[in-house]
N, C-alpha and C positions, 0 to 999 in steps of 0.2 A: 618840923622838917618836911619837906614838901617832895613827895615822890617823883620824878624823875620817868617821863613816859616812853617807855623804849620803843625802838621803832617796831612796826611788825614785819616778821617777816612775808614776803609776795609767796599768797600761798599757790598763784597760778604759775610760781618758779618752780616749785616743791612737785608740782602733778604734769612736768610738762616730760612727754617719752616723745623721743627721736625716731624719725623716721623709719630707721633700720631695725628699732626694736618691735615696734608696729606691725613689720614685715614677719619677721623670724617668727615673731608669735603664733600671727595667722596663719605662715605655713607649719610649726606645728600642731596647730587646733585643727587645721582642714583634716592632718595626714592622720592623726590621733580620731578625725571624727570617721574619715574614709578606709581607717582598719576596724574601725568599732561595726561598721555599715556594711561589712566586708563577711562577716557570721566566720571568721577564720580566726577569733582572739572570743577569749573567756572571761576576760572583765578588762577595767582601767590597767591594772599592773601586768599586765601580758602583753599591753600593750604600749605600755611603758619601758618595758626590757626593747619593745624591737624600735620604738624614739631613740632610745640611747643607741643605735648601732649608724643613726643618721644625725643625732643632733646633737650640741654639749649637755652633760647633764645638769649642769646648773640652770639654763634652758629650759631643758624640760621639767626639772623641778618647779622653776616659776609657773609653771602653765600645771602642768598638775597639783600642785600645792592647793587649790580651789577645789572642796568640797563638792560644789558646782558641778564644776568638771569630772570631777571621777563620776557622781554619781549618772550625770548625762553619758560617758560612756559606758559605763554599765548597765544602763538602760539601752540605749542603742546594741552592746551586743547581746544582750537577753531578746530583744526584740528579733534582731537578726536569727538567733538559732531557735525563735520561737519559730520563724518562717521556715526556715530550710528545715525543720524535723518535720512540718507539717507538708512539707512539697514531696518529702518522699516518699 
């Protein structure tokens, strides 16, 4: 019996994001990156409670869900209150 070759699926179907997701993203990465920048938030999740007060949270879950990400904002606001303890 002779296997039957299915088609593949187009995997450049599977990876294609619209326009408006693209957006929303970036405006939350910016605003996530400009409170981390900002020495006014104590890590990723502080700063995540005040995304939710501007964005959906299934939104911001996509964008925080990245290891990546948490750890770059946690870094940015460690960096930030390294600065300002040492300014005053």
């Amino acid at each position: 019996m002779a296997h039957e070759r299915l088609p593949r699926a187009n995997a450049t179907m599977k990876n294609v994001i619209n326009a408006d997701t693209l957006v929303w993203r970036e405006d939350i990465r910016r605003t996530a990156f400009e409170y981390a920048e900002s020495g006014s938030f104590t890590d990723w999740q502080a700063i995540e409670v005040a995304l939710l007060s501007l964005f959906p949270a299934s939104r911001v879950g996509d964008i925080l869900a990245s290891p990546f990400c948490r750890l770059d904002l946690n870094r940015r606001c460690a960096k930030e209150r390294v600065r300002n303890n040492f300014q005053k």
